[in-house]
C-alpha positions in Angstrom: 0.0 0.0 0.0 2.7 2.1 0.5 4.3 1.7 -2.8 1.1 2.4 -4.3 1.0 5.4 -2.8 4.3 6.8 -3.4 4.0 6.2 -6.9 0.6 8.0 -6.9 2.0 11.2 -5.5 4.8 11.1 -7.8 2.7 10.9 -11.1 0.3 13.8 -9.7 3.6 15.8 -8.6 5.0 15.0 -12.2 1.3 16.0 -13.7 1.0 19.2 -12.0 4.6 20.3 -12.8 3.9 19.5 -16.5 0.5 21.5 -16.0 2.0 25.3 -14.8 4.8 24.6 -17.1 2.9 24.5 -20.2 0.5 26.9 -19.0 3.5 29.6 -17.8 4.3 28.9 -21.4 0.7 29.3 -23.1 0.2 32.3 -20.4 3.3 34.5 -21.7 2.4 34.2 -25.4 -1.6 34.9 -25.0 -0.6 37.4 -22.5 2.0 40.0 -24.6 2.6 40.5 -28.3 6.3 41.3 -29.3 7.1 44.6 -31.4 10.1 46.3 -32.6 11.7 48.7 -30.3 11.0 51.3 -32.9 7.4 50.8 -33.2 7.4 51.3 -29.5 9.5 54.7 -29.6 6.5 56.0 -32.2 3.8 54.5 -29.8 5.1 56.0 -26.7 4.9 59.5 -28.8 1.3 58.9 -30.1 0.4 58.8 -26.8 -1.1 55.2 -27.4 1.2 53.6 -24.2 0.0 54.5 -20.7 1.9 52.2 -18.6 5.5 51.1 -19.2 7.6 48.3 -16.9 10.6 48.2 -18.6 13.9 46.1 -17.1 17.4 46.4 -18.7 17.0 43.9 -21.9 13.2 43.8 -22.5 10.2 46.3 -21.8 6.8 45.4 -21.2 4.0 48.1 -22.5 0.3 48.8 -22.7 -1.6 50.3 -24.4 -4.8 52.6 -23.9 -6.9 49.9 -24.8 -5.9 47.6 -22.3 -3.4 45.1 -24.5 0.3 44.2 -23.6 3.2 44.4 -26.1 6.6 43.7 -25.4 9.7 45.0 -27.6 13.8 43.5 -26.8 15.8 47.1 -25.6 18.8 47.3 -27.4 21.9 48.0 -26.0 22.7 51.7 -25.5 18.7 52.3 -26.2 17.5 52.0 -22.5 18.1 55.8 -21.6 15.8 56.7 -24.4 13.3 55.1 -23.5 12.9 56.6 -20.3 13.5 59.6 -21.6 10.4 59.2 -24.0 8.3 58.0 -21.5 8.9 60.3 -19.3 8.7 63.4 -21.1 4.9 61.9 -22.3 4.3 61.3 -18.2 3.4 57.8 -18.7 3.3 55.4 -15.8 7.1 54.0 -15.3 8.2 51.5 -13.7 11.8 50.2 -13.7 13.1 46.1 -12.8 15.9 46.1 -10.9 19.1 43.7 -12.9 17.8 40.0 -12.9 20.8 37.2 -12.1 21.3 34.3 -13.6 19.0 35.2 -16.3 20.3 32.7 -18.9 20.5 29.9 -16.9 17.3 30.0 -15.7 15.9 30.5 -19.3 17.8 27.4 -20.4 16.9 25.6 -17.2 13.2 26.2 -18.3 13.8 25.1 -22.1 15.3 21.7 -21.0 13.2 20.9 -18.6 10.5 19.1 -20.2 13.3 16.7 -21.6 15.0 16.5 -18.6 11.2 15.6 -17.0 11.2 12.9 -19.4 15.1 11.4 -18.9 13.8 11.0 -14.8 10.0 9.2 -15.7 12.4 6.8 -18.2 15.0 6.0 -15.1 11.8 5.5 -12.4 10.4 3.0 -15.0 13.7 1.4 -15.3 14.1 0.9 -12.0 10.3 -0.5 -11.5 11.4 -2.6 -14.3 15.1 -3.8 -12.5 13.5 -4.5 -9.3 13.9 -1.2 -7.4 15.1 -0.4 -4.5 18.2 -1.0 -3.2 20.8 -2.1 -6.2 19.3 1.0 -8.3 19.4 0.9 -12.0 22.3 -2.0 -11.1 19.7 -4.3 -9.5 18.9 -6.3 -12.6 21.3 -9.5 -11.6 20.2 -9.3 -7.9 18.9 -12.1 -5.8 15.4 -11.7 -5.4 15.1 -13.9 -2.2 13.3 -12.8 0.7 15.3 -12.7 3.7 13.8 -13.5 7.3 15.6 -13.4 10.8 15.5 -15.9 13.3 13.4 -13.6 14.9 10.7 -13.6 12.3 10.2 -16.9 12.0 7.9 -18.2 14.4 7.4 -21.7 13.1 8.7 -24.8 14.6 8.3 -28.5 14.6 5.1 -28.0 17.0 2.9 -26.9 14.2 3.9 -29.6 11.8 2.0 -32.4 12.2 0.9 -35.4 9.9 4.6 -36.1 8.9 6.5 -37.4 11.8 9.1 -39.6 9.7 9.5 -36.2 7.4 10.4 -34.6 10.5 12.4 -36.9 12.2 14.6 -37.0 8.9 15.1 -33.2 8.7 15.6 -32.9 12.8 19.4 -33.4 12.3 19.6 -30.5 10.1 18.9 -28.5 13.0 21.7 -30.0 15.1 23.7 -29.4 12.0 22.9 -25.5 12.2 22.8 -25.4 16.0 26.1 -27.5 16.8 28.5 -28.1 13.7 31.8 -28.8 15.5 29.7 -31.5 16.8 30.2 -33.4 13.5 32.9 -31.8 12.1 35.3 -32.9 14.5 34.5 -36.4 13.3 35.0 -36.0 9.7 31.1 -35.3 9.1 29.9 -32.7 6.5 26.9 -30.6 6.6 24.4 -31.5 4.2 24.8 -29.2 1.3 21.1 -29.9 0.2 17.7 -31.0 0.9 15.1 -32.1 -1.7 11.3 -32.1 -0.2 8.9 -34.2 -2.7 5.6 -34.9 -2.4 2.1 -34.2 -3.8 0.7 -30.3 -3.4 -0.5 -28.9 -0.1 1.8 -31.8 2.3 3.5 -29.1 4.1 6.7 -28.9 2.7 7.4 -25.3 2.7 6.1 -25.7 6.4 8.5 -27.8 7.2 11.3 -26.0 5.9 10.8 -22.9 7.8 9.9 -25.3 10.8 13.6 -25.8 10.5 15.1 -22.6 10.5 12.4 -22.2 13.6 14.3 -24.4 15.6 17.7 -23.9 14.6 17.0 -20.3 15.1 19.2 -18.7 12.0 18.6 -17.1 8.9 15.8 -18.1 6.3 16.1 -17.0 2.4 13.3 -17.7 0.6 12.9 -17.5 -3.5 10.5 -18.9 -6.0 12.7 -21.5 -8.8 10.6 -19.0 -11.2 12.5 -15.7 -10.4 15.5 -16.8 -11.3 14.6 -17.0 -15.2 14.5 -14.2 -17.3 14.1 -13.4 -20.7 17.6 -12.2 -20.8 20.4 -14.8 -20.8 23.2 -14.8 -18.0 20.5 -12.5 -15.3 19.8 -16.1 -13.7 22.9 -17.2 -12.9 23.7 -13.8 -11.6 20.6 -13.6 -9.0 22.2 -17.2 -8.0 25.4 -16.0 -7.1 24.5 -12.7 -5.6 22.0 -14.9 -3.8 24.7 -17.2 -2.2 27.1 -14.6 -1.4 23.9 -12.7 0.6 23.5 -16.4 2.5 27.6 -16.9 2.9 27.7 -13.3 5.0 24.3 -14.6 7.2 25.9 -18.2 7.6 24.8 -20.2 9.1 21.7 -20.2 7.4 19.0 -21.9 5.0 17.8 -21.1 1.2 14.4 -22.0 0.5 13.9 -22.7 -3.5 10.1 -23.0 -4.0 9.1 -25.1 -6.8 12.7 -26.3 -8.2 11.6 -28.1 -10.8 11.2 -24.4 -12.5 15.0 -24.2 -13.0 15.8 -27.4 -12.5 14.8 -29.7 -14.8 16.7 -31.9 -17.3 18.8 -30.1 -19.7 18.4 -31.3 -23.4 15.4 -32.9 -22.7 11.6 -32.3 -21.9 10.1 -29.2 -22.0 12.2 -26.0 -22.5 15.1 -27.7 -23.1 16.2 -25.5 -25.5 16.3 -22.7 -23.6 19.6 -21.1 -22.4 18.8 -18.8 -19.6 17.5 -21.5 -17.7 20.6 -24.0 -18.4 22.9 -21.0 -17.4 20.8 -20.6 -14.4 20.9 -24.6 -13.4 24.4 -24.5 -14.2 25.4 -21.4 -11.9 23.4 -23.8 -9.2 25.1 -26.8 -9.7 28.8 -24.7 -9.4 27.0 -22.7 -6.3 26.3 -26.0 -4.6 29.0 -28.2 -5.2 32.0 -26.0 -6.5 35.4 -25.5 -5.9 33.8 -22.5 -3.5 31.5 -24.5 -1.8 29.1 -22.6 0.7 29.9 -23.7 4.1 26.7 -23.4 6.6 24.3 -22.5 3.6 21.6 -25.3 3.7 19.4 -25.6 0.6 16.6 -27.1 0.5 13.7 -27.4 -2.0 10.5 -28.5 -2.6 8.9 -29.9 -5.6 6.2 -32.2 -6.8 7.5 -33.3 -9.7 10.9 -34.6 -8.7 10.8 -37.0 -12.0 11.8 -33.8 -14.8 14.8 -32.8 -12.2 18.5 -32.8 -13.9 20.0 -35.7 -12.2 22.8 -33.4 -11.8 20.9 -31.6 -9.3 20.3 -34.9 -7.2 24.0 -36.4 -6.6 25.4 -36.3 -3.6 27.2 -33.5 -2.7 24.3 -31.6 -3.9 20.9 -32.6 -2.5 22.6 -34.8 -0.3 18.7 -36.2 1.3 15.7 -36.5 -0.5 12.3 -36.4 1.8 9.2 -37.8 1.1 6.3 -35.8 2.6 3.6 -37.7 1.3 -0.3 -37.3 2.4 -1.1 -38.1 5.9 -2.4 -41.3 7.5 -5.2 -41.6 9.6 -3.6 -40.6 12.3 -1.5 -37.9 10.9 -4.5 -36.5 9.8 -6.1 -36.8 13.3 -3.2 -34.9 14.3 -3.1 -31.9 11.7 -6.7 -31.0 12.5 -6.3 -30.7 16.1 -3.3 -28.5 14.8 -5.6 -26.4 12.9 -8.4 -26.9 15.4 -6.4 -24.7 18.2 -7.6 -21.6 16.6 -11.7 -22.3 16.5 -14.0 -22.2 19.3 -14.7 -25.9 19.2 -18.3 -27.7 20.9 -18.2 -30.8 23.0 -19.4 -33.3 20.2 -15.8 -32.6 18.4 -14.7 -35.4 17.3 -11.2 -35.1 15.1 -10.7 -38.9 15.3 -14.1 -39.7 13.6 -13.9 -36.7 11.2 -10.2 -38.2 10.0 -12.3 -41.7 9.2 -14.0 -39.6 7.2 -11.6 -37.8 5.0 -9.1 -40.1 3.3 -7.2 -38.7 0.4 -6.9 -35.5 2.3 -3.8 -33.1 2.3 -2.7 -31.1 4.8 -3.6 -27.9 3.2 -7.2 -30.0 2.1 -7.6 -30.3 6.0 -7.0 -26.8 6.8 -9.7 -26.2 4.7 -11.9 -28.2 5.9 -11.3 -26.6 9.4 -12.2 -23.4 8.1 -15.2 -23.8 6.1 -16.4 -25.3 9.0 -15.8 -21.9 11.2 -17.7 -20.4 8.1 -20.9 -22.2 8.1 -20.6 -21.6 12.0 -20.7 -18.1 11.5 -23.2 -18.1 8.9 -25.8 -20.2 11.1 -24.3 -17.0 14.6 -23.4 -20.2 16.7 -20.8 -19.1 19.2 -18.9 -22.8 18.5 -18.0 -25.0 15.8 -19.6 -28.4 16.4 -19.3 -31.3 14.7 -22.4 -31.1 12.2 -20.6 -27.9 10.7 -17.8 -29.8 9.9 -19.8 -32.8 8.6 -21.7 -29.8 6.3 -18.1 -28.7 5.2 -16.6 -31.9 4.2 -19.6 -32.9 2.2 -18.7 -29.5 0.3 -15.2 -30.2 0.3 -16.5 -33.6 -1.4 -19.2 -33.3 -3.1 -19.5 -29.2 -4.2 -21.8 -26.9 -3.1 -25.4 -27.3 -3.0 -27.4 -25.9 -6.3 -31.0 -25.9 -4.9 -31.6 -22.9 -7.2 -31.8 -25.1 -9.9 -35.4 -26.1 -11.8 -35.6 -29.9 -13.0 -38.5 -31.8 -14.3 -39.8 -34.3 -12.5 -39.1 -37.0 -15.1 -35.5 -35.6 -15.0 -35.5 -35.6 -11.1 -36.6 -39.6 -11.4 -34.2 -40.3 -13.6 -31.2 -38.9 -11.6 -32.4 -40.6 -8.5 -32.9 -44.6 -10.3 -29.4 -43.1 -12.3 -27.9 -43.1 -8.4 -29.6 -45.5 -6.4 -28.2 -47.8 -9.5 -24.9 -47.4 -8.1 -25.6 -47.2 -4.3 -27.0 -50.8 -4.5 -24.5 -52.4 -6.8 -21.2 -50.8 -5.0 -23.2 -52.5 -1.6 -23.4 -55.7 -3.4 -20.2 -56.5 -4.9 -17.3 -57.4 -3.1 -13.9 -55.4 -1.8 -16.3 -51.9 -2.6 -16.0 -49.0 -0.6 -18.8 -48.4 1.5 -21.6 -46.1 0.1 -21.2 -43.2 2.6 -23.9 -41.0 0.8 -26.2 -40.4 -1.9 -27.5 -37.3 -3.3 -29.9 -35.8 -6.1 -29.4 -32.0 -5.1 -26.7 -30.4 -7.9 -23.4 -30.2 -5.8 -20.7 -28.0 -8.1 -20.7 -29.6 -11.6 -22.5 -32.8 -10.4 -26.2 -33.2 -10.9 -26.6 -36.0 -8.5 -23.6 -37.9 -6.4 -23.0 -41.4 -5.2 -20.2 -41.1 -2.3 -18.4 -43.8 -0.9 -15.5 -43.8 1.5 -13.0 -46.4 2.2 -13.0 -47.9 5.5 -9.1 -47.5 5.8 -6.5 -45.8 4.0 -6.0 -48.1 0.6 -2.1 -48.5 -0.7 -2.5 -50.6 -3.3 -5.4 -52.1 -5.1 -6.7 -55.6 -5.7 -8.4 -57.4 -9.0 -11.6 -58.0 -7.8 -11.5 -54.2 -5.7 -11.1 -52.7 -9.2 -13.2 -54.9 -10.8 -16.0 -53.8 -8.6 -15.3 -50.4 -9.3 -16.7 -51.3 -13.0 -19.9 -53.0 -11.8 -20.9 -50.1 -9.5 -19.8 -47.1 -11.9 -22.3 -49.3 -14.8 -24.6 -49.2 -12.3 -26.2 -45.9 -13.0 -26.6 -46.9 -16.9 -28.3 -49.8 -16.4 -30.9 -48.5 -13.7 -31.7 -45.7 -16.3 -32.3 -48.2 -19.1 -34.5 -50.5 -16.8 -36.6 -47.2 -16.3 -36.6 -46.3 -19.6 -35.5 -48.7 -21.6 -32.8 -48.2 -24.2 -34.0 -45.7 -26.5 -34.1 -43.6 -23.6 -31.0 -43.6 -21.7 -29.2 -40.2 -21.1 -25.8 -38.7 -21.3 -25.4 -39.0 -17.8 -23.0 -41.8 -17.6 -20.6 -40.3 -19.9 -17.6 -39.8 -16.9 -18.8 -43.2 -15.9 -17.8 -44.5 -19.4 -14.9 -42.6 -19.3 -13.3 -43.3 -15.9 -14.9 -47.2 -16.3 -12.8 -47.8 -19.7 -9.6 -45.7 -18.2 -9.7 -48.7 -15.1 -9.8 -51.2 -17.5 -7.2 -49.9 -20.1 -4.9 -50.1 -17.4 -5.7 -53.4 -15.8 -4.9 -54.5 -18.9 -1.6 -52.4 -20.0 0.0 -51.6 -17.1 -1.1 -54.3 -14.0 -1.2 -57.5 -15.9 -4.6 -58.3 -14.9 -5.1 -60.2 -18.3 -4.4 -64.0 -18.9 -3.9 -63.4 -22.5 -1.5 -60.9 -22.5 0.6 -61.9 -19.3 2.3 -59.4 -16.7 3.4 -57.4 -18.9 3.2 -53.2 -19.5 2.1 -52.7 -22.9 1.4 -49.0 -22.3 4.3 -45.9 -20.3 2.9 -43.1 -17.9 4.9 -40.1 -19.5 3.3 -37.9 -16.4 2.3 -35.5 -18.9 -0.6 -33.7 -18.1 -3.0 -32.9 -21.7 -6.1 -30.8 -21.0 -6.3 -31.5 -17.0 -5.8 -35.0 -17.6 -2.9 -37.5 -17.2 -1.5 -39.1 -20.2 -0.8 -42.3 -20.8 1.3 -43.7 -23.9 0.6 -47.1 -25.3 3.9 -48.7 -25.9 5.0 -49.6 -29.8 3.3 -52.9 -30.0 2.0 -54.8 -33.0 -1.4 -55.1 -34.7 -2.2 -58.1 -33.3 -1.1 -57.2 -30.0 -3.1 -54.2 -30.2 -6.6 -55.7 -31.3 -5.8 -58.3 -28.3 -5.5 -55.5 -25.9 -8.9 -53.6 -27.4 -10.3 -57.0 -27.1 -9.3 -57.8 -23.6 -10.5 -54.3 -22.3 -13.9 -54.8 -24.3 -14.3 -58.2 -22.6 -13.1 -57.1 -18.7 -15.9 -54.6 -19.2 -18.8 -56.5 -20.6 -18.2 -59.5 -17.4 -18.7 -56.5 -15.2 -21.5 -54.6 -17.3 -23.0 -57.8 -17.1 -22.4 -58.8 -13.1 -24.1 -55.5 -12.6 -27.5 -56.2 -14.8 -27.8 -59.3 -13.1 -27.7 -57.9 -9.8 -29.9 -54.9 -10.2 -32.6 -57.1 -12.2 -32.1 -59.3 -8.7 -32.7 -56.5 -6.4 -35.2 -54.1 -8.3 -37.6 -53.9 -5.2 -34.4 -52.2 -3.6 -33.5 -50.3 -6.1 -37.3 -49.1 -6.4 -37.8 -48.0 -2.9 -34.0 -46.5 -2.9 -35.2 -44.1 -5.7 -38.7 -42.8 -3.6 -36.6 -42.2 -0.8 -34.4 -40.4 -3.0 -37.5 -38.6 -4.3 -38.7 -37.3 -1.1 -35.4 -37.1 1.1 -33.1 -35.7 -1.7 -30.4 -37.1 0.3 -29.7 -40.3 2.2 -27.1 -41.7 4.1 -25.8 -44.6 5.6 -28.5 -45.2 7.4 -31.2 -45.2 5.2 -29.2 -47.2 2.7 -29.2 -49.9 5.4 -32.8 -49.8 6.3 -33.1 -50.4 2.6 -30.9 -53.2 1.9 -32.6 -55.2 5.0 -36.1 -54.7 3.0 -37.4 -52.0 5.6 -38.9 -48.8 4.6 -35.7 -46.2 5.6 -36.2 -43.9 7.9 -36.4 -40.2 7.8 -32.4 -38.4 8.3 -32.4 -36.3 11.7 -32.7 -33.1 10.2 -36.1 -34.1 8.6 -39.2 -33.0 9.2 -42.1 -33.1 7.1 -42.7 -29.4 6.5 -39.4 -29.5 4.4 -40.4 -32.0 2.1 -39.9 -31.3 -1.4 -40.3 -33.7 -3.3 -42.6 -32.0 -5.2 -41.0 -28.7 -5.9 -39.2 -29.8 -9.2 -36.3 -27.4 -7.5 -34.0 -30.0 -7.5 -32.0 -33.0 -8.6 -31.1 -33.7 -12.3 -29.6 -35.9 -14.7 -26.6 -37.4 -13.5 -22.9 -35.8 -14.3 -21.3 -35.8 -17.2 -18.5 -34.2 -15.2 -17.9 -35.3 -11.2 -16.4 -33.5 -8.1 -13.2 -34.5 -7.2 -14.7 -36.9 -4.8 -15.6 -39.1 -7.6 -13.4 -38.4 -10.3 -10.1 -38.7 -8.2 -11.4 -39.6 -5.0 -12.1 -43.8 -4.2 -13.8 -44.7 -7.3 -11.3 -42.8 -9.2 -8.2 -43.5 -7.9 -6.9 -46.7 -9.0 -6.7 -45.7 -12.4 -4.5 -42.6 -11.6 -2.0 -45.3 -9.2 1.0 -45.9 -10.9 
């Protein structure tokens, strides 16, 4: 805010000197008309001039009818001027000698460019960085330096990650104590290489570090070392580690790596010698014949595959450390973490509510946390109880609520047999994730949700678990077409298709799930990402190799299409009385769903009532997706297919 300001005075200081100068200008020339001397002279005796203010190279005249006119004296000629005005007994009045007359006059010619020379340098500057290193400051470090004093955080408010922490502890004895090691022959660690999936707490970590240690914390983006201009990189690096030399002991934070970092000559940008320059200036910084005693880097990155294995030698990032996403009870741990700052009710339970959220990231949790204080506020309760936070993760989950949109009834009927289709097969097959929730209110993109959760945190995934996932994501179809029939079925399964066929394609290519083909990968997970999606490369294999895999996919999928038929045409009393409930509760849990699958009628959810039935509004519901939340499309059902 200050900045903004500054520079807001200076352009209306700048605007307002332009203004008077341009009108001082304008003013003098609408003001006076120049004459010759001698026209003046013959004015003065006409008795046209009443007033005269005359100096000693210029005179200034007017006339009777009120205009000014202004004649150059010439030298020698000033005498008889006064003699002629005089003598006519006009008004006189004489300017004492001005100094510095011609300097001022050129001062005021070249001002305007000189105006312009200082607007050019302030925008150079802005453009450089600013500040400090002046129109010099274009190969400075642009890391953010923080004393021990600023840096609050410490290994307390890290939770979730304990072998991540443990690892990374000795740093801190490193920093604290070095003679400690040195006097055995021991090194500090030149470098530290955090990896794990977005939102793990890696940067957290890092300053957790130079928390404890207590000493100096640099911190940079990989992406401000790169600019357009070749050789400005690996000057910011080296002006960067001769900042952290003067402060050691002390750490460097590089945010994102894989920016400058990846692998030269290869992948993207490869061609592109600014960055190369930059890496290389790294590498020597690092691991040189200089090498940075007590200067600690460490960097995070998600994407630790596209790194120069340069970078990774020892010597250089000496450790790599996993944060990856939280167990159970790391994620019972991080919520109490972020649960200190909320007025929290009795019924609290972290434990039940870190069951509930597998999957979850550190930064995911957080979240949760505070939408939870939101819809608190929102309802004026005074504490956060556990029904807030159930309310947020279903957000978190499943989107937000659309009950502003209008559906038909025969569209609201066909979303709740297209869901109640996969409720009752995913309770029927085996290994399948228990069906937490279902839902015909529009949730974010969704139109109507089928939610399960896993019992436990899942690390790898079985045949018949997977196969199971293709029964109950068919499900949907295949209630629609018993409602219908076929001429009649909707577009609604479309991400069903699509995340169904994905499963299978890689059961086939990449798990060796197929007697034909054997355990064998026919197909190569590049890790490139095309149009938000992950992209997998079939292998060079031959026609007839090819029409067997397209053939073994086809089949793996019509067994499961079929199990699915079979058992929905078995159970259609269920699925029947699954889709009225859906009609008039919207939304059932749990609960209901087992009240349903006993043969019972289900029973209302605890929040119902029946002056908020509304069934018959038409104000809800929908055809199925054609894209899911992220609790679908990457969450349980989802996830094998993205598993390596």
């Amino acid at each position: 805010m200050n900045d903004m300001t500054k520079n807001i005075l200076l352009w209306l200081v700048i605007g307002l000197v332009l203004v008077s100068v341009f009108k001082n200008f304008e003013g003098a020339k609408m003001q006076s008309q120049e004459i010759e001397f001698s026209q003046l002279i013959k004015e003065i005796e006409n008795g046209r001039i009443v007033a005269l203010d005359s100096g000693i190279e210029s005179a200034t005249a007017t006339r009777s009818n009120g205009d000014q006119v202004t004649a150059v004296i010439p030298p020698g000629a000033h005498e008889s001027l006064v003699d002629a005005a005089l003598e006519k007994g006009i008004d006189y009045k004489g300017q004492p000698p001005e100094g510095q007359s011609t300097l001022f006059a050129i001062f005021i010619s070249w001002f305007p460019m000189l105006l312009l020379i200082g607007v050019w340098i302030f925008f150079m500057r802005q453009m450089q960085g600013g500040g400090k290193g002046g129109a010099m400051s274009f190969g400075k470090s642009k890391a953010k330096l923080l004393s021990e004093d600023q840096i609050k955080t410490t290994f307390a408010d890290v939770a979730g990650c304990e072998e991540a922490k443990e690892e990374v502890s000795e740093l801190v004895e490193f920093l604290r104590e070095p003679s400690k090691f040195q006097k055995l022959g021991g090194k500090i660690p030149r470098g530290v290489l955090m990896v794990g999936p977005p939102g793990t707490g890696k940067t957290l970590i890092a300053k957790a570090i130079s928390g404890e240690a207590k000493v100096p914390f640099f911190t940079i983006s990989g992406s401000d070392f790169v600019e357009m201009f070749v050789g400005v990189g690996a000057s910011r690096v080296r002006d960067m580690f001769a900042e952290a030399k003067k402060q050691a002991p002390c750490i460097i934070f590089i945010d994102e790596i894989d920016a400058v970092g990846r692998h030269r000559g290869a992948g993207l940008g490869g061609g592109h010698d600014e960055r190369e320059q930059t890496l290389n200036q790294l590498l020597v910084e690092m691991d040189g014949f200089d090498g940075g005693e007590g200067v600690i880097v460490i960097a995070a990155t998600n994407r630790p595959d596209v790194l120069d294995p340069a970078l990774l030698r020892p010597g250089r990032f000496d450790r790599q450390v996993t944060v990856g996403l939280p167990d159970i009870k790391g994620r019972e741990q991080i919520l109490k973490v972020h649960m200190r700052k909320v007025p929290l009710a009795d019924n609290v339970n972290p434990n039940a509510i870190a069951r509930g959220t597998p999957g979850f990231s550190g930064a995911d949790l957080a979240n949760l946390v505070n939408e939870a204080a939101l819809f608190a506020a929102k309802a004026n309760s005074r504490t956060v109880t556990q029904e807030f936070f159930e309310k947020a993760k279903d957000k978190i989950l499943m989107g937000t609520e659309r009950r502003s949109m209008v559906m038909s009834e025969e569209e609201k009927l066909n979303t709740a047999w297209h869901e109640a289709g996969h409720a009752i097969v995913g309770r029927l097959v085996p290994s399948h994730d228990p069906v937490y929730k279902v839902s015909i209110i529009p949730r974010g993109r969704a139109l109507g949700v089928t939610m399960y959760l896993p019992e436990q945190d899942r690390f790898s995934y079985s045949k018949e678990y997977l196969e199971s996932q293709l029964s109950s994501l068919y499900g949907g179809r295949i209630a629609e077409e018993m409602l219908n029939g076929p001429e009649k079925v909707t577009t609604g399964a479309s991400n069903d298709i699509q995340r169904a066929t994905d499963i299978a394609r890689n059961m086939i290519t990449q798990w060796g799930f197929s007697e034909k083909l054997g355990p064998l990968t026919y197909a190569e997970d590049e890790g490139e990402v095309f149009l938000g999606r992950s992209v997998t490369q079939t292998k060079h294999v031959s026609d007839d190799t090819a029409t067997v895999i397209d053939q073994e996919i086809k089949d793996l999928i019509h067994k499961n299409y079929q199990r699915a038929e079979r058992l929905l045409k078995e159970n259609k009393d269920k699925l029947e009385k699954m889709a009225d409930a859906l009609m008039k509760y919207e939304t059932i849990d749990a609960n209901q769903i087992d009240d349903i699958m006993e043969g019972k009628d289900p029973r209302p959810p605890e929040d119902w009532n029946d002056d908020n039935d509304t069934g018959k509004t038409g104000k809800t519901g929908g055809a199925d997706k054609v894209e899911t939340p992220k609790s679908q499309s990457e969450g349980p059902i989802g996830g094998p297919a993205a598993q390596p």
